[in-house]
ZAROPA-967984 format. One record per atom (N, C-alpha, C): x, y, z. Coordinates in steps of 0.1 Angstrom, whole numbers, padded with zeros to 4 digits, always signed. Example, Ala and Ser with C-alpha at 12.3 -4.5 7.8 and 13.67 -1.06 7.14 Angstrom:
+0132-0057+0078
+0123-0045+0078
+0132-0033+0078
+0128-0022+0071
+0137-0011+0071
+0129+0000+0079
! end
This chain:
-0003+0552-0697
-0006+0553-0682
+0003+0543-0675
+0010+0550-0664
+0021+0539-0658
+0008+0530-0645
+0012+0524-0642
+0003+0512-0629
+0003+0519-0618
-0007+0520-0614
-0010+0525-0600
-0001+0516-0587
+0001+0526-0579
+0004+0521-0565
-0003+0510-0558
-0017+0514-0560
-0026+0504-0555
-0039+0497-0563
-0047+0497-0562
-0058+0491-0569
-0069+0483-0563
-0083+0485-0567
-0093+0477-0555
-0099+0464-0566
-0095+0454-0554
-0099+0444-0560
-0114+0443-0559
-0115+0432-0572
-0133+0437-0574
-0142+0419-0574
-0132+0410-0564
-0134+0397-0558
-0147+0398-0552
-0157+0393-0550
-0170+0397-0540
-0171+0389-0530
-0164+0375-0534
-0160+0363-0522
-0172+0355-0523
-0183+0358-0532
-0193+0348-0528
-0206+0351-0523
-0202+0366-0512
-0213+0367-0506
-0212+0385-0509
-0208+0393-0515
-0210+0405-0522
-0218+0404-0537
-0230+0412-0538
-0240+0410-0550
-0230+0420-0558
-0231+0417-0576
-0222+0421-0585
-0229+0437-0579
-0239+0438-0579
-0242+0460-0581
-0234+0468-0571
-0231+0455-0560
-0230+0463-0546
-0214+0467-0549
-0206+0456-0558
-0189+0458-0562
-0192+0466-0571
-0202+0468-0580
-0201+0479-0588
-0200+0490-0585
-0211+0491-0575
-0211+0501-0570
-0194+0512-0561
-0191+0497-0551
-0178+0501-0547
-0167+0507-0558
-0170+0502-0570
-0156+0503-0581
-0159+0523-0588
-0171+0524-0586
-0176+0541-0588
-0170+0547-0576
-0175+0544-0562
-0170+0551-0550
-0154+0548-0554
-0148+0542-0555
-0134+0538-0550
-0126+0551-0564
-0132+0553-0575
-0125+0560-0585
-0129+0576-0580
-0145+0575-0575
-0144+0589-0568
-0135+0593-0558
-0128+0582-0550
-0122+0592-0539
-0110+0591-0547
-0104+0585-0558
-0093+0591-0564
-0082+0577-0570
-0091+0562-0564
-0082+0551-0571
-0084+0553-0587
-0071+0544-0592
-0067+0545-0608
-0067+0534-0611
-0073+0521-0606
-0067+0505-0609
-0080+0499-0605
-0090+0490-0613
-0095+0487-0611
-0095+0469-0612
-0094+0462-0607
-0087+0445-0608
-0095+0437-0611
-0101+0429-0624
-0112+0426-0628
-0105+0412-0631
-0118+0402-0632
-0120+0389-0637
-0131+0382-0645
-0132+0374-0651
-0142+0370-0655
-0146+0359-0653
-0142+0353-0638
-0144+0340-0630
-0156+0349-0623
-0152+0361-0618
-0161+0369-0606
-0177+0377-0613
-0176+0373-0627
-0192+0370-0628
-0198+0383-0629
-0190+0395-0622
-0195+0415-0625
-0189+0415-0634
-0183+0417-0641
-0176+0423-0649
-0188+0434-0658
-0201+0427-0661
-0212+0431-0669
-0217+0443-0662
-0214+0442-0643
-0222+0453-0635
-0211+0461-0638
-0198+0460-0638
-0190+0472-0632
-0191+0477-0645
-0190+0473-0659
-0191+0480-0668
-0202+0489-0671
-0211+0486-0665
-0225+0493-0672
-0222+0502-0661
-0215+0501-0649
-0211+0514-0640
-0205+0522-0640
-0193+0521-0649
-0184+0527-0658
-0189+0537-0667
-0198+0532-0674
-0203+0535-0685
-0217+0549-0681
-0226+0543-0673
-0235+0553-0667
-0229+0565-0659
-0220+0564-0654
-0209+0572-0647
-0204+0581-0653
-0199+0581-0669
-0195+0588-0675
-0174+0586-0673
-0173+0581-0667
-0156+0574-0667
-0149+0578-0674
-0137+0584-0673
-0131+0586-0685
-0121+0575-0681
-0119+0567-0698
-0110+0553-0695
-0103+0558-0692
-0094+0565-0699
-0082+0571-0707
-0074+0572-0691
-0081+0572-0679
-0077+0575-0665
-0077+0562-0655
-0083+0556-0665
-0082+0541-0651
-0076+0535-0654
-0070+0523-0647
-0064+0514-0650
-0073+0499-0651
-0075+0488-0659
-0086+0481-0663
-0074+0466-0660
-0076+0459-0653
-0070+0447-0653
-0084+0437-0655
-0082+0426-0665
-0089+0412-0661
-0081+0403-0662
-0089+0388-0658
-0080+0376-0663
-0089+0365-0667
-0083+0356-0681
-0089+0349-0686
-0091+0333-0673
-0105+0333-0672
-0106+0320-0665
-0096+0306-0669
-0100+0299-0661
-0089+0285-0662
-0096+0275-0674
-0114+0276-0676
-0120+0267-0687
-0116+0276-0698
-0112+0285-0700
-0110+0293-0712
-0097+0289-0720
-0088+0277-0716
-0074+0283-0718
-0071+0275-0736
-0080+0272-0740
-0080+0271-0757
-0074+0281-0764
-0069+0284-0773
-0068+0289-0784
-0083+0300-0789
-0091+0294-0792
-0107+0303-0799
-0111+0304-0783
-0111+0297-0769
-0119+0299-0761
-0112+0314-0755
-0099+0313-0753
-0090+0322-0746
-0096+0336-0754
-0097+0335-0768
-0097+0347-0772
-0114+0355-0773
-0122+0345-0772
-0139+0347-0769
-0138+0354-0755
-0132+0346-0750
-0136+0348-0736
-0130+0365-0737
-0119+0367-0741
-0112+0381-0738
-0123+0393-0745
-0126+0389-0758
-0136+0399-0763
-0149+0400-0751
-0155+0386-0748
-0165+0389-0736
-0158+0400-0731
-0148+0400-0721
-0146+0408-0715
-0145+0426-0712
-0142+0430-0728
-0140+0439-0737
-0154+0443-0733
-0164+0436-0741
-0178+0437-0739
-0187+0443-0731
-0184+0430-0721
-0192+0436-0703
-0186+0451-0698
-0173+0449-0699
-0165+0466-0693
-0167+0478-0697
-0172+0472-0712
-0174+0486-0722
-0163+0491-0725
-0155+0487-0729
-0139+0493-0732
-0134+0484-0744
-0126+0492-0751
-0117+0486-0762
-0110+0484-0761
-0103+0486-0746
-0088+0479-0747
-0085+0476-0732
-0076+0464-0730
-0075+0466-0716
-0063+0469-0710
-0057+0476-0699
-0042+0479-0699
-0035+0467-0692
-0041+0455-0687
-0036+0445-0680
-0046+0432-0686
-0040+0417-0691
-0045+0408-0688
-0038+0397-0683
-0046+0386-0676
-0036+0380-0669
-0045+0362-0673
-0034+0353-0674
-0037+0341-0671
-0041+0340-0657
-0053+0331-0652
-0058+0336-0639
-0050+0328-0632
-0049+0313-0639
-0043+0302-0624
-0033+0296-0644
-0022+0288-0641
-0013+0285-0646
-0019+0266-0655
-0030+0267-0653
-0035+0257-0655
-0049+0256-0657
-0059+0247-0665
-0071+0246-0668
-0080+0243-0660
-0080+0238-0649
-0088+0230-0636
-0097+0244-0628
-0113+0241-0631
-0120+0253-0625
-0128+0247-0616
-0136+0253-0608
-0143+0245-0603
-0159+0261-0601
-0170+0249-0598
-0182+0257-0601
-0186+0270-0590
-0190+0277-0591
-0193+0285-0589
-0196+0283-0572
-0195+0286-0560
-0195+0290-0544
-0192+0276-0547
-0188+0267-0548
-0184+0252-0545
-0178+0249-0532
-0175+0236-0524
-0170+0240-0510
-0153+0233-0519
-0151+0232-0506
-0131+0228-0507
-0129+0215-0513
-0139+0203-0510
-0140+0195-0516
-0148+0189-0533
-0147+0196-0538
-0152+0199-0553
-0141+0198-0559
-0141+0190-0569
-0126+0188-0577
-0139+0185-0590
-0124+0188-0604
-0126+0186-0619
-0123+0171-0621
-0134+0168-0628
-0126+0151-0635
-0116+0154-0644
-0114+0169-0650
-0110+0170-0662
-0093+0180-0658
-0095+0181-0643
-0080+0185-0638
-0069+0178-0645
-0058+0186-0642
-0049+0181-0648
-0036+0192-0641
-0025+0186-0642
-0013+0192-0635
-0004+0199-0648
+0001+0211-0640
+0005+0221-0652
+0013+0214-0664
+0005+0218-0676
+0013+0215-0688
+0020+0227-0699
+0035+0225-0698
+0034+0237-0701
+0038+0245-0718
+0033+0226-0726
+0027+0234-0739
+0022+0241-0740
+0010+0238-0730
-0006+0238-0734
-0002+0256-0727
+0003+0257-0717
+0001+0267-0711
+0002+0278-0718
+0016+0276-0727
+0021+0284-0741
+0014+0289-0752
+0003+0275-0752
+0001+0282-0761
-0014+0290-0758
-0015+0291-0748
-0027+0300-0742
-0019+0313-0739
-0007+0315-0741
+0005+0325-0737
+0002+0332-0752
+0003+0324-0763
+0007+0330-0778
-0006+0335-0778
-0013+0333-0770
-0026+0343-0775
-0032+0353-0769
-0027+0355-0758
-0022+0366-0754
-0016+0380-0759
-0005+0373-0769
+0009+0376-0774
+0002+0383-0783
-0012+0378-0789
-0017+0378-0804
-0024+0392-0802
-0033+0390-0787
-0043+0405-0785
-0031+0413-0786
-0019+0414-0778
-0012+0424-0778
-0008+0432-0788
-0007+0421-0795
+0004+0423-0811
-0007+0432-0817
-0021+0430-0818
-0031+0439-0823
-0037+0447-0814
-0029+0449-0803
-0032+0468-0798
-0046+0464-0788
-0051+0453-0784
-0061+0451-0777
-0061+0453-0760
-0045+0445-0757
-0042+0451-0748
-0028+0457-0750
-0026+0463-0736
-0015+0468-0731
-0002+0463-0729
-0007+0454-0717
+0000+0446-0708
-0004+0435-0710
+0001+0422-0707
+0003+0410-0703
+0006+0403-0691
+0002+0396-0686
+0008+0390-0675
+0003+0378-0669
+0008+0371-0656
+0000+0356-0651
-0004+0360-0639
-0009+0351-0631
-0010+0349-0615
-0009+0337-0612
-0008+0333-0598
-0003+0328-0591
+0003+0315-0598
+0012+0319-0602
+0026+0313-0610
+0033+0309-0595
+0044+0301-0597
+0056+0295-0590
+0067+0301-0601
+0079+0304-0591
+0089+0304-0599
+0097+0293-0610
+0095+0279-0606
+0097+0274-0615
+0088+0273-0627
+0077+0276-0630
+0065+0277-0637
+0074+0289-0646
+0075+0302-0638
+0078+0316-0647
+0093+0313-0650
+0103+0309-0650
+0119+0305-0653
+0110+0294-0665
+0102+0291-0670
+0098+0280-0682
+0090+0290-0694
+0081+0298-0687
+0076+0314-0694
+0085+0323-0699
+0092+0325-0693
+0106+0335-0694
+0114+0329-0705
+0118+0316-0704
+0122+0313-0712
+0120+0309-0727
+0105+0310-0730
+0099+0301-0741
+0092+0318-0749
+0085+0329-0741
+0076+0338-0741
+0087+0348-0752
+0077+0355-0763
+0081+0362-0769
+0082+0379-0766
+0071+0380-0758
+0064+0389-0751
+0068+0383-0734
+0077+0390-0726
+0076+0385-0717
+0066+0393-0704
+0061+0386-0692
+0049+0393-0684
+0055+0403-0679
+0042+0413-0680
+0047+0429-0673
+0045+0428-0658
+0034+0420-0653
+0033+0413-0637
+0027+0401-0633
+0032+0399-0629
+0024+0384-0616
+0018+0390-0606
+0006+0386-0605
-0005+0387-0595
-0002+0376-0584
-0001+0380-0570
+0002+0364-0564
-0003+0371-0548
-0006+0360-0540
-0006+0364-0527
+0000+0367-0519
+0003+0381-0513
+0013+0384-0504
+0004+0396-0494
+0010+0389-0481
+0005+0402-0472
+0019+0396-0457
+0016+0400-0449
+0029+0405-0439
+0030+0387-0434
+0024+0381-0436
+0025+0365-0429
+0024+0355-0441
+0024+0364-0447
+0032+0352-0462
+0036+0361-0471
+0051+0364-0470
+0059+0373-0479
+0064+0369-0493
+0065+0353-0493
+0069+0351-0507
+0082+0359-0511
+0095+0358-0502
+0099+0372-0503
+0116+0369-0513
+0115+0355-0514
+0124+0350-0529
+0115+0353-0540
+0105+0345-0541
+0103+0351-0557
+0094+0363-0561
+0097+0368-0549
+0093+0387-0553
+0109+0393-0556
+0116+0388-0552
+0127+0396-0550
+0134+0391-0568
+0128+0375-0569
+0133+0371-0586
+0126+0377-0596
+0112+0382-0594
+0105+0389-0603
+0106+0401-0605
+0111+0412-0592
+0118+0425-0595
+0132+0425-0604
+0135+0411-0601
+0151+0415-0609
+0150+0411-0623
+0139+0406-0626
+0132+0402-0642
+0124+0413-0648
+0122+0428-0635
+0115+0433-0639
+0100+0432-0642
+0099+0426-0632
+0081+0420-0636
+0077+0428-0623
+0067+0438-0626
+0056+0444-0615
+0048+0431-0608
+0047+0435-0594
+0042+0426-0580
+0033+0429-0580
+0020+0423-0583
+0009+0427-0571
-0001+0421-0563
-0002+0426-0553
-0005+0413-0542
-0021+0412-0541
-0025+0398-0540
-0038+0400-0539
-0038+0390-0526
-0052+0400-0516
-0054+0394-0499
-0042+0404-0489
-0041+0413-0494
-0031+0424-0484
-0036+0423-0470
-0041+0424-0471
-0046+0422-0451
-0052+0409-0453
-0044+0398-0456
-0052+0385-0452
-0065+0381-0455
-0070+0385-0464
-0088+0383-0468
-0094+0377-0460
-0096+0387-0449
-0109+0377-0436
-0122+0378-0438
-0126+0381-0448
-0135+0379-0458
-0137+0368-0469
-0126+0360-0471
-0125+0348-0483
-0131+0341-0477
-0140+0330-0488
-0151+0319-0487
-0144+0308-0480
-0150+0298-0475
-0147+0289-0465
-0143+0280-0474
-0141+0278-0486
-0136+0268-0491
-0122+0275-0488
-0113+0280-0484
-0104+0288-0486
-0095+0290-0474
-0102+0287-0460
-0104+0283-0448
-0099+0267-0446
-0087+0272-0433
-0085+0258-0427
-0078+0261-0415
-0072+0252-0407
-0077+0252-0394
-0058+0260-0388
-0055+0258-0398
-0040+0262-0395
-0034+0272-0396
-0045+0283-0406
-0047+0296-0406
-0044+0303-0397
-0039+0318-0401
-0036+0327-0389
-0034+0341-0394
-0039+0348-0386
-0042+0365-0389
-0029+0374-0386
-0024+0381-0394
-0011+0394-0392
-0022+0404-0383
-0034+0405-0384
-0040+0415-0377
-0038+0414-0362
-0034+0402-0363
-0035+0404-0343
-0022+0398-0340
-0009+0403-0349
+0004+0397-0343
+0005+0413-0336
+0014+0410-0327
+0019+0422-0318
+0027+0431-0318
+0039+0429-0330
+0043+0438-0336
+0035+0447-0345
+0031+0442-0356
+0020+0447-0363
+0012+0454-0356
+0004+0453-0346
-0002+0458-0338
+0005+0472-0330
+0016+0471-0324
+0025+0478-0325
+0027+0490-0329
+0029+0485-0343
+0031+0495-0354
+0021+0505-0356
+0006+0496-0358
+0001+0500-0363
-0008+0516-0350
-0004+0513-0337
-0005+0518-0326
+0002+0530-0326
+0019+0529-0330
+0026+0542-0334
+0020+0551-0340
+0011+0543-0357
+0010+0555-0368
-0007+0554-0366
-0014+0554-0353
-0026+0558-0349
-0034+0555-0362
-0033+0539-0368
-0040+0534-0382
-0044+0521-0374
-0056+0519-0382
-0058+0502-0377
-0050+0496-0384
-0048+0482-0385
-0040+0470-0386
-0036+0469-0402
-0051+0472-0405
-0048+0464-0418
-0042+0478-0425
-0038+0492-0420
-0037+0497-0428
-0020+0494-0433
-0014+0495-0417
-0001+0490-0419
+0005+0477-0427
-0005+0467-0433
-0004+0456-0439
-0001+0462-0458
-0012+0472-0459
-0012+0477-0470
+0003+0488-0470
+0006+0497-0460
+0021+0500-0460
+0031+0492-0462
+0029+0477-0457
+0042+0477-0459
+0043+0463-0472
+0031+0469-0481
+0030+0460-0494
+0042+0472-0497
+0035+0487-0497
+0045+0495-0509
+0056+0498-0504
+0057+0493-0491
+0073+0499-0488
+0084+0486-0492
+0073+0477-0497
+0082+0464-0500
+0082+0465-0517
+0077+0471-0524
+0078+0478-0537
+0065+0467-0541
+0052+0463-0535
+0041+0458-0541
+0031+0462-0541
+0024+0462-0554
+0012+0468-0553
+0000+0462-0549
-0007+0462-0538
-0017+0456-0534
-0035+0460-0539
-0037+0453-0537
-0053+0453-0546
-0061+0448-0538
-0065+0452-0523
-0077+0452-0513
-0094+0457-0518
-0101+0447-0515
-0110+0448-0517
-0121+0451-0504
-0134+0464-0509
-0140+0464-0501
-0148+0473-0504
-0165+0470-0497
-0175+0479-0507
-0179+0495-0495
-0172+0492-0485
-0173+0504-0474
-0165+0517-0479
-0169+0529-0482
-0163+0541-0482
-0154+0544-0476
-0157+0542-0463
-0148+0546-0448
-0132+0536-0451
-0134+0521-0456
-0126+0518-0454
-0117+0515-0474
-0123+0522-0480
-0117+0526-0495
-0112+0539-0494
-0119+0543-0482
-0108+0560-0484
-0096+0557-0470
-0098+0547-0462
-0082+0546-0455
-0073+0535-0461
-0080+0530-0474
-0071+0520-0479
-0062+0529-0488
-0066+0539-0493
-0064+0544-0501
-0053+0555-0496
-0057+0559-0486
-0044+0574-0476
-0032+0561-0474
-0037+0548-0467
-0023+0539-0462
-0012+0537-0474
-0019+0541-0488
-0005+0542-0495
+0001+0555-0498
-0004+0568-0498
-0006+0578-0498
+0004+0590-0492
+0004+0583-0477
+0006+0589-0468
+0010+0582-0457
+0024+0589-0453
+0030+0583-0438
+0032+0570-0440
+0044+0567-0449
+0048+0554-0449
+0057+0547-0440
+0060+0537-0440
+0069+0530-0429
+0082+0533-0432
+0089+0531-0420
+0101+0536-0417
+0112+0525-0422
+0126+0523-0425
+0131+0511-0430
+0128+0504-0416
+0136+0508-0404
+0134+0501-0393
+0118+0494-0392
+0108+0497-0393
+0093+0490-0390
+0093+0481-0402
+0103+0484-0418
+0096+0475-0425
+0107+0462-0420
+0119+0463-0418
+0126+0454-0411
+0120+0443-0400
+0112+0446-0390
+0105+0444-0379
+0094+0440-0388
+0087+0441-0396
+0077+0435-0403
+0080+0422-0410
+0090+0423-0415
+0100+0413-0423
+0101+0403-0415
+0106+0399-0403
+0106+0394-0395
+0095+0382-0389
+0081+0386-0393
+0071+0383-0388
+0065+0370-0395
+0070+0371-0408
+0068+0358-0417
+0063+0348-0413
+0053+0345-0417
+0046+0330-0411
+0043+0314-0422
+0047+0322-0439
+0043+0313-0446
+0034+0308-0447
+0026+0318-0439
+0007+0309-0443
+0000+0313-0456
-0004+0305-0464
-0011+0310-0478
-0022+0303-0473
-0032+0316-0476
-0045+0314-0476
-0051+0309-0485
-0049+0314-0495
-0058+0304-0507
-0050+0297-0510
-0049+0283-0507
-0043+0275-0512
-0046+0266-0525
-0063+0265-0525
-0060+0264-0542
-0069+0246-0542
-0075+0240-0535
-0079+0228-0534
-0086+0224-0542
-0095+0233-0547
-0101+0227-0559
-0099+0229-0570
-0083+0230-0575
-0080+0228-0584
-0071+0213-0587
-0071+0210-0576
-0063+0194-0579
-0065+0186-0584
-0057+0176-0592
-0060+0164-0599
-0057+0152-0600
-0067+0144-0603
-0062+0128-0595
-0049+0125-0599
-0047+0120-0579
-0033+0121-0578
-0027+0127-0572
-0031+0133-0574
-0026+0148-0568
-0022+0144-0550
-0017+0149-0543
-0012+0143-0529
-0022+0156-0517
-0022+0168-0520
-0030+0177-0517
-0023+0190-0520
-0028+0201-0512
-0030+0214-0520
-0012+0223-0521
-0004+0214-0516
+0012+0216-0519
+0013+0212-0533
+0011+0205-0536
+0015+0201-0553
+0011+0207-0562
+0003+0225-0558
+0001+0229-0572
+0008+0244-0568
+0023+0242-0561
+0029+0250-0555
+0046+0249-0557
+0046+0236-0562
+0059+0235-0569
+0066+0240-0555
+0066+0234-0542
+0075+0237-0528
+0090+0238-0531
+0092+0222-0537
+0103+0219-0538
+0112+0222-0551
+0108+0237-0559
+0115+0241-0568
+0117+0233-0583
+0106+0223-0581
+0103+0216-0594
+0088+0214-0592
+0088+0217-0612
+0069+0211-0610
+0061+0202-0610
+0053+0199-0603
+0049+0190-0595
+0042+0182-0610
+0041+0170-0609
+0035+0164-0624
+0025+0157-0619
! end
């Protein structure tokens, strides 16, 4: 099965109960999604499976992504954790798994922005490796499909690329019209690594740890608005347009019908024009929303350093 266009993310933010995303991940396959974006930080994995499963599902038709958490990145933990996974979903195999964050530093469960690990630590990238070979290992025995990371830096994946025997089929990272990331999408297409964006319309939904004051919305810039006025769609649908007219696959989350069946037409149907994706392009604001605070470690200067800015990694 090739990768869907799109996919619904199955994040609950904190304040969505696991049955209610379960529930969304049955509606979202009925109106006709093929990509389901799973984790095992986000705690359903047990609901959507058993929703799967009661539903009558045929795998053989969906697309099944998870990602091994950041306490998991051992050797025997990395590979427990993957069988959990297997487990709660009810499935034998997965077509995508991903290292979640490039590094071991988690933090607990709805925590605020100030919650840090004593046991953080800044990317190492033996260690990273060899949480990569075991990866390498499910694959090699037919467990999974695919392989791949998230929110990697390019100097992080140019150290992957180079060391990896099995190299990633995609990077998961954040992109939507006001943070394009639009160098190392354009380095990962030419490595042949599938994009896919997570927060396409800006997650105005993500937990307040996640929130800060410098923040800012593509939904109410005025081009965008614009646009999205032309093709008689709300805002966010043109956000999800012009992930695929930029060749990315986005993974919006949301447990409303109404708005899983116009997430789902915005890739579908009536795409943007070169001109509007040009004029979107444009609009770049470099704001990343999740930036990632509680994963820092002493030392650490704040939430830039686990972003490798300056094309080296941060130690």
């Amino acid at each position: 099965m090739q990768i869907p266009l799109i996919g619904l993310g199955t994040f609950g933010s904190d304040h969505v109960s696991n049955l209610d995303v379960a529930q969304s991940v049955i509606t979202a396959i009925n109106l006709g999604y093929e990509m389901i974006d799973c984790a095992s930080v986000y705690g359903n994995e047990k609901e959507i499976g058993d929703a799967l499963k009661a539903n009558n599902i045929d795998r053989s038709k969906i697309w099944l992504t998870s990602k091994l958490w950041n306490d998991k990145h051992t050797s025997s933990d990395a590979r427990d954790s993957f069988f959990n996974t297997l487990s709660n979903l009810n499935t034998d195999y997965l077509d995508l798994y991903l290292i979640h964050w490039p590094f071991p530093n988690y933090h607990p469960p709805k925590c605020d922005v100030t919650s840090r690990s004593e046991n953080a630590k800044p990317y190492i990238h033996d260690n990273f490796m060899a949480t990569w070979r075991e990866l390498e290992k499910l694959y090699k025995e037919g467990y999974i499909r695919n392989i791949g990371t998230s929110n990697m830096t390019m100097p992080k994946m140019e150290l992957l690329l180079r060391d990896c025997e099995i190299k990633p089929f995609a990077n998961e990272m954040e992109l939507h019209p006001y943070f394009q990331q639009t160098s190392f999408v354009n380095y990962l297409k030419s490595k042949d690594i599938k994009v896919i964006g997570f927060c396409p319309i800006g997650s105005p939904a993500r937990p307040e740890r996640d929130r800060t004051e410098e923040d800012v919305s593509e939904l109410e810039d005025s081009i965008l608005l614009d646009i999205a006025k032309d093709h008689k769609v709300h805002p966010a649908e043109i956000c999800l347009k012009w992930a695929k007219g930029n060749g990315i696959i986005p993974i919006p989350q949301s447990t409303k019908a109404s708005h899983l069946l116009s997430n789902l037409k915005s890739i579908q149907e009536d795409p943007l024009s070169e001109e509007e994706l040009k004029r979107l392009n444009t609009i770049d604001k470099d704001c990343r929303l999740i930036k990632g605070q509680v994963f820092l470690w002493k030392g650490a200067k704040d939430w830039r350093d686990l972003w490798d800015l300056d094309g080296t990694i941060t130690k």
